[in-house]
N, CA, C and O of each residue as an XYZ file, in Angstrom:
416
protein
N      23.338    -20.037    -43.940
C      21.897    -20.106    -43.880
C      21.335    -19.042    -44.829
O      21.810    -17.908    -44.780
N      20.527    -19.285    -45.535
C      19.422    -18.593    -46.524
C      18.832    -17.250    -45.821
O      18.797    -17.288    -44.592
N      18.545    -16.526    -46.210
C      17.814    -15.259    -46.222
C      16.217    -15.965    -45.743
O      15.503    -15.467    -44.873
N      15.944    -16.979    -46.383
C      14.856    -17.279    -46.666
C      14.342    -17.925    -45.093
O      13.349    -17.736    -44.390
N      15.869    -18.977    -44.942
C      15.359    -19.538    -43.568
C      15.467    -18.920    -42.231
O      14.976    -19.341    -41.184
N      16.241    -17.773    -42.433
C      16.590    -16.798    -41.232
C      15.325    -15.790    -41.014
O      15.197    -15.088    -40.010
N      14.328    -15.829    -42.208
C      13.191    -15.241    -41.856
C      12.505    -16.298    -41.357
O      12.244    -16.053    -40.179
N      12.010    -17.552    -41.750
C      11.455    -18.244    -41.207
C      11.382    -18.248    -39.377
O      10.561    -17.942    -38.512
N      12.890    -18.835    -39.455
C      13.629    -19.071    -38.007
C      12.926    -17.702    -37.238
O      12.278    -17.902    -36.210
N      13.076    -16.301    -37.773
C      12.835    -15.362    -36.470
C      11.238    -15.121    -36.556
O      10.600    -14.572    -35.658
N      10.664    -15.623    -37.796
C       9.173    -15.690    -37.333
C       8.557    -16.149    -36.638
O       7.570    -15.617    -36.132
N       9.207    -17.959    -36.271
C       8.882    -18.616    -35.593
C       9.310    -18.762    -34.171
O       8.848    -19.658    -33.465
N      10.064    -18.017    -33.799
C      10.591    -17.943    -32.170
C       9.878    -16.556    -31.725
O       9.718    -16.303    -30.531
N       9.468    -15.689    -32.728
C       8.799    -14.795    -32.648
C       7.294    -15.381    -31.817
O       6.828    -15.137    -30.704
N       6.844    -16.240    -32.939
C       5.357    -16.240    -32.517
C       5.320    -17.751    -31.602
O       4.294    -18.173    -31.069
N       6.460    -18.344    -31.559
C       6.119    -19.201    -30.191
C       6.772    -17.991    -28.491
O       6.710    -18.407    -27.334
N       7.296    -16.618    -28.878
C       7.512    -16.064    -27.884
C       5.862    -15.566    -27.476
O       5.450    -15.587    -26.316
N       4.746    -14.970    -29.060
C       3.980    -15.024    -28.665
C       2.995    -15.536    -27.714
O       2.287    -15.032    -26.842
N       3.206    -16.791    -28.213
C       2.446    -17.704    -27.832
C       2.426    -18.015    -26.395
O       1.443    -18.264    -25.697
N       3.281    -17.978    -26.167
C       3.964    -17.981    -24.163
C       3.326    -17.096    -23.708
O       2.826    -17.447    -22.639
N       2.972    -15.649    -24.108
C       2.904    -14.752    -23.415
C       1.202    -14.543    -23.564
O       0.574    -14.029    -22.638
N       0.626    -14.925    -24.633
C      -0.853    -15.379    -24.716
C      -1.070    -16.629    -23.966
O      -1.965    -16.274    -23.198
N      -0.926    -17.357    -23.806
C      -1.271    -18.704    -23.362
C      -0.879    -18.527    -21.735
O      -1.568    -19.319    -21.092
N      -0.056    -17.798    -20.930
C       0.502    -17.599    -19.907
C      -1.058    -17.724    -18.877
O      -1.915    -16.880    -19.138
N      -1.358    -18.687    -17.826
C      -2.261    -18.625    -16.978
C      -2.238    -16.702    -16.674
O      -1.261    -16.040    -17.024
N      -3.508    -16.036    -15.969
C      -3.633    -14.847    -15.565
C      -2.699    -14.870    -14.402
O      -2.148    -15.837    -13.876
N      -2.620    -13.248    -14.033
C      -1.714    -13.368    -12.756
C      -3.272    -13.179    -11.683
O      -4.351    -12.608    -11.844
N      -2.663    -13.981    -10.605
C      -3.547    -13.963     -9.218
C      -3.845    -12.992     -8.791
O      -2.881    -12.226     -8.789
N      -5.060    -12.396     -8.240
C      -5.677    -11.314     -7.493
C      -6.529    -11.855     -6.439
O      -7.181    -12.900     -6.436
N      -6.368    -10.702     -5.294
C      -7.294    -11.023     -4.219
C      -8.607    -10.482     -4.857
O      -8.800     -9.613     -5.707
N      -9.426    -11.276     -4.171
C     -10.921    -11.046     -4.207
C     -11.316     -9.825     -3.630
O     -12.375     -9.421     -4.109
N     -10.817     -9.080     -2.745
C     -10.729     -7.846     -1.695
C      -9.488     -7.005     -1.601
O      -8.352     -7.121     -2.061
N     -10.068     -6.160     -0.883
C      -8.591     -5.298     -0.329
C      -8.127     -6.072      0.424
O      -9.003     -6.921      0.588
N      -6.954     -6.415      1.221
C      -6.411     -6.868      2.451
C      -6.551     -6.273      3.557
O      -6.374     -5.062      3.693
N      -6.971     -7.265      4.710
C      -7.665     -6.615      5.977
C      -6.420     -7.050      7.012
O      -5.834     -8.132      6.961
N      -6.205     -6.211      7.752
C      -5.244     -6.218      8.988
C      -6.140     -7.211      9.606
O      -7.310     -7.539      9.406
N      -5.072     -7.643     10.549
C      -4.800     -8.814     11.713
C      -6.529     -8.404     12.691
O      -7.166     -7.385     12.422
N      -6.866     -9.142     13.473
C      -8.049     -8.681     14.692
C      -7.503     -7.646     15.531
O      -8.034     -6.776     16.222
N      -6.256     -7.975     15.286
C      -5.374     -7.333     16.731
C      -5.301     -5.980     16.520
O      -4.862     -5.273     17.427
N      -5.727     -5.392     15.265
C      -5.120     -4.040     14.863
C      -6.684     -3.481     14.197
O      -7.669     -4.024     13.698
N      -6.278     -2.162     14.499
C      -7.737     -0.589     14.757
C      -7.144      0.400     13.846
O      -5.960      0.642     14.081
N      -7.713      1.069     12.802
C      -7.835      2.559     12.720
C      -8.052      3.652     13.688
O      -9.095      4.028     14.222
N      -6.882      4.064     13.794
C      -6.570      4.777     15.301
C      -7.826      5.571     14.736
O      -8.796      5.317     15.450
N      -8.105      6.333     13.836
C      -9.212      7.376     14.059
C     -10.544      6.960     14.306
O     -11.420      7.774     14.599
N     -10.801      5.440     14.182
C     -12.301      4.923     14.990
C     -12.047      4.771     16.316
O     -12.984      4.435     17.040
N     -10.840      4.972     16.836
C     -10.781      4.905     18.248
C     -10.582      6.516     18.751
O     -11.091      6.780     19.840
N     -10.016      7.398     18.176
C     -10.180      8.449     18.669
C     -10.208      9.466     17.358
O      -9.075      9.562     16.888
N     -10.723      9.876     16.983
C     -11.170     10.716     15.483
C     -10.237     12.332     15.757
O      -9.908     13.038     14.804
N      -9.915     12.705     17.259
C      -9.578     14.166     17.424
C      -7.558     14.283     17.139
O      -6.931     15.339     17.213
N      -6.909     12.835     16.809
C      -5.977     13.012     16.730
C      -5.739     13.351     15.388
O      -6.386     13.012     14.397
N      -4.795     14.021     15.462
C      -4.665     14.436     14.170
C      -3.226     13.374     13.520
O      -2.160     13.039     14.036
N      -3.907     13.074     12.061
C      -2.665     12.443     11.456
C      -2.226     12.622      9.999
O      -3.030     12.994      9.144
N      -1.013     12.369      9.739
C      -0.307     12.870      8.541
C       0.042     11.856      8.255
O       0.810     11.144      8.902
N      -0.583     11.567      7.001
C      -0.038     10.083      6.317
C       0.494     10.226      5.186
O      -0.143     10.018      4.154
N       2.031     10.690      5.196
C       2.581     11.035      3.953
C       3.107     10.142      2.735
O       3.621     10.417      1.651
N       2.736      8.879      3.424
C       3.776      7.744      2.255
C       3.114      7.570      1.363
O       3.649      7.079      0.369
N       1.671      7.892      1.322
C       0.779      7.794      0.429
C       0.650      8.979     -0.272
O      -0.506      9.178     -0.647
N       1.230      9.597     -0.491
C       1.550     10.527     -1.559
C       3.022     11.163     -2.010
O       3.981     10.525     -1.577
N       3.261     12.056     -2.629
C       4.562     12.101     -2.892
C       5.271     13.572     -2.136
O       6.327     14.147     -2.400
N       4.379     13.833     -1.273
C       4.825     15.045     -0.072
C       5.549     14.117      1.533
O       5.173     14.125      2.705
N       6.871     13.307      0.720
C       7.398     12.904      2.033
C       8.842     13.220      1.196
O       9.054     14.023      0.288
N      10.089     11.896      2.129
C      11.357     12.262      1.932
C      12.038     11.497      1.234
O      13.248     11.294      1.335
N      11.049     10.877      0.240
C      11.573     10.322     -0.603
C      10.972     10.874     -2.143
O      11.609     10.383     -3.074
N       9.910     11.764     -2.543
C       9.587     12.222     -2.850
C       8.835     11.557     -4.162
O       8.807     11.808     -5.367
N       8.393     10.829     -3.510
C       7.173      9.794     -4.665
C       6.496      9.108     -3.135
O       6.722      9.116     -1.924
N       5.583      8.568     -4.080
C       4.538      7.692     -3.630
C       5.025      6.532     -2.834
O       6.115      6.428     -3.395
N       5.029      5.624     -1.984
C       5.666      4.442     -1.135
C       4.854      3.496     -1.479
O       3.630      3.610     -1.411
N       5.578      2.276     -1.958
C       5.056      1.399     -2.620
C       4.480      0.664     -1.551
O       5.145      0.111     -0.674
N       3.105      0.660     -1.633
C       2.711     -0.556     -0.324
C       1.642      0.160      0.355
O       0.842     -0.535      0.981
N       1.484      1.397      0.347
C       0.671      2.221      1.040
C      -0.515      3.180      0.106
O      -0.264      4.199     -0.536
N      -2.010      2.421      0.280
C      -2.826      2.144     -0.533
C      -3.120      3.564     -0.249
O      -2.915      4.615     -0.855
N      -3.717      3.219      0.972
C      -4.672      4.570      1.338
C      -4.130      5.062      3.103
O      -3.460      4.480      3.956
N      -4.782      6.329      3.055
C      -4.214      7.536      4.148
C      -4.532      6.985      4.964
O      -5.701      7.350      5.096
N      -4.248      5.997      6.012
C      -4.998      5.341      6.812
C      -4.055      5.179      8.286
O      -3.095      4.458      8.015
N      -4.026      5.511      9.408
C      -3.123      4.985     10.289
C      -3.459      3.444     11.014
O      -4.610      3.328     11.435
N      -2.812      2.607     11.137
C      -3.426      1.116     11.379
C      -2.030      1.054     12.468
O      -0.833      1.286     12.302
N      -2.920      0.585     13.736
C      -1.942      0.708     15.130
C      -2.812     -1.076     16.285
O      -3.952     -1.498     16.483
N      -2.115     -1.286     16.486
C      -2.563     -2.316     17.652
C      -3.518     -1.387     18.631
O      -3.534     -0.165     18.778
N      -4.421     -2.581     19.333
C      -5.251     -1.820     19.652
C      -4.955     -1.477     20.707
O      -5.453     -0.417     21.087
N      -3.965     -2.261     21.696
C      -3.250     -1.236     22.559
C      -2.648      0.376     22.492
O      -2.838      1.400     23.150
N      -2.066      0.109     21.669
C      -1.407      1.013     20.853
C      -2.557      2.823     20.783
O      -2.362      4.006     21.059
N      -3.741      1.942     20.224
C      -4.509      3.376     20.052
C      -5.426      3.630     21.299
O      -6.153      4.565     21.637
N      -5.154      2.630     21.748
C      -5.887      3.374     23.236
C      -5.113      4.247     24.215
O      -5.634      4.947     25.084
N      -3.718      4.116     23.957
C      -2.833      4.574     24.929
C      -2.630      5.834     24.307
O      -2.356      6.882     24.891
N      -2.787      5.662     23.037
C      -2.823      7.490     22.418
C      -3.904      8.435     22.610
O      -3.957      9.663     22.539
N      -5.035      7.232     22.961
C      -6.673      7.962     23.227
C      -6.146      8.476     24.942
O      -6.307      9.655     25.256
N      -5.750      7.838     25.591
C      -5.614      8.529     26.683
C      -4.760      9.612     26.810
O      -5.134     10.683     27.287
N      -3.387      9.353     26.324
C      -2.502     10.611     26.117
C      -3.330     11.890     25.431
O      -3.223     13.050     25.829
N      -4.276     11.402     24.190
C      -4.895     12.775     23.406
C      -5.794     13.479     25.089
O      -5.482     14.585     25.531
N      -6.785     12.652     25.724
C      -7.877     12.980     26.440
C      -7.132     13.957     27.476
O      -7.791     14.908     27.895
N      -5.917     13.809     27.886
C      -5.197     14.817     29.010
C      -4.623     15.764     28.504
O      -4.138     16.620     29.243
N      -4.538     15.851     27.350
C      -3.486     16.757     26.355
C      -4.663     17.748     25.930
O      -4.525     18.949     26.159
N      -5.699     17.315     25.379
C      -6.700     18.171     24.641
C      -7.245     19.165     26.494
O      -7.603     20.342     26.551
N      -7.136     18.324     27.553
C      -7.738     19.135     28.366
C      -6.939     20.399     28.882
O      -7.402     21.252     29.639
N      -5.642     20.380     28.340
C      -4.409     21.532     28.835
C      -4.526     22.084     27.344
O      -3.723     23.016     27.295
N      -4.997     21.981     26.406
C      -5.039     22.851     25.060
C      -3.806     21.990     24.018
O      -3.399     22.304     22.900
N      -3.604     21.344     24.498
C      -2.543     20.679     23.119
C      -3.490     19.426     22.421
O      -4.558     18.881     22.701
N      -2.558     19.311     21.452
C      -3.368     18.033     20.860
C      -2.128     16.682     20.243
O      -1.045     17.142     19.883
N      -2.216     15.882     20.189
C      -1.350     14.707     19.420
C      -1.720     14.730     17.906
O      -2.848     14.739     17.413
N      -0.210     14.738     17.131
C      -0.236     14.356     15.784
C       0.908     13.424     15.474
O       2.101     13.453     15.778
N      -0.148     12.228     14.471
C       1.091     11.448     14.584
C       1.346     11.271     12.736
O       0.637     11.632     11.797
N       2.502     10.651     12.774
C       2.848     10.841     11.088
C       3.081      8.977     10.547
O       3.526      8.100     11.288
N       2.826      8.866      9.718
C       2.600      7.882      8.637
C       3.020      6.555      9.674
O       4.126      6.021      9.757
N       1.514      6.139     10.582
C       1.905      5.087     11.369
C       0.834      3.979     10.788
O       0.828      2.832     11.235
């Protein structure tokens, strides 16, 4: 093969690789953030005095980067779940302790 057609040849797989990658439909996005289930609360609108450590969302945990998946500092618990901690906090805060919970 020619010099001549081996440029041809890689111009043209070149710019039909282009072309794929221009012409490619966009990739899909939600319209919003993603909202948890009904079933599930931000423990701190149910009780604001617990204290929480949400480390996956930054790179102060034990893996020592960021956790893929975890947008924002947020604890998200069933709503069972945060009521039973609202009661555990309400008897705990009255003896001087308090509840802290970590990246729930």
């Amino acid at each position: 093969m020619s010099r001549w057609n081996t440029a041809v040849r890689t111009l043209a797989v070149g710019a039909a690789a282009l072309f794929a990658v221009v012409a490619a439909p966009p990739a899909v996005q939600a319209s919003h953030e993603p909202r948890a289930p009904r079933e599930f609360v931000a423990l701190q609108d149910v009780d604001p005095t617990i204290r929480q450590e949400m480390r996956y969302v930054t790179p102060h945990n034990f893996v020592g980067t960021r956790i893929a998946g975890y947008r924002q500092p947020l604890c998200v618990l069933t709503a069972p779940a945060a009521r039973a901690l609202h009661r555990a906090q309400r008897a705990l805060l009255r003896q001087g302790y308090s509840l802290k919970v970590y990246d729930c």
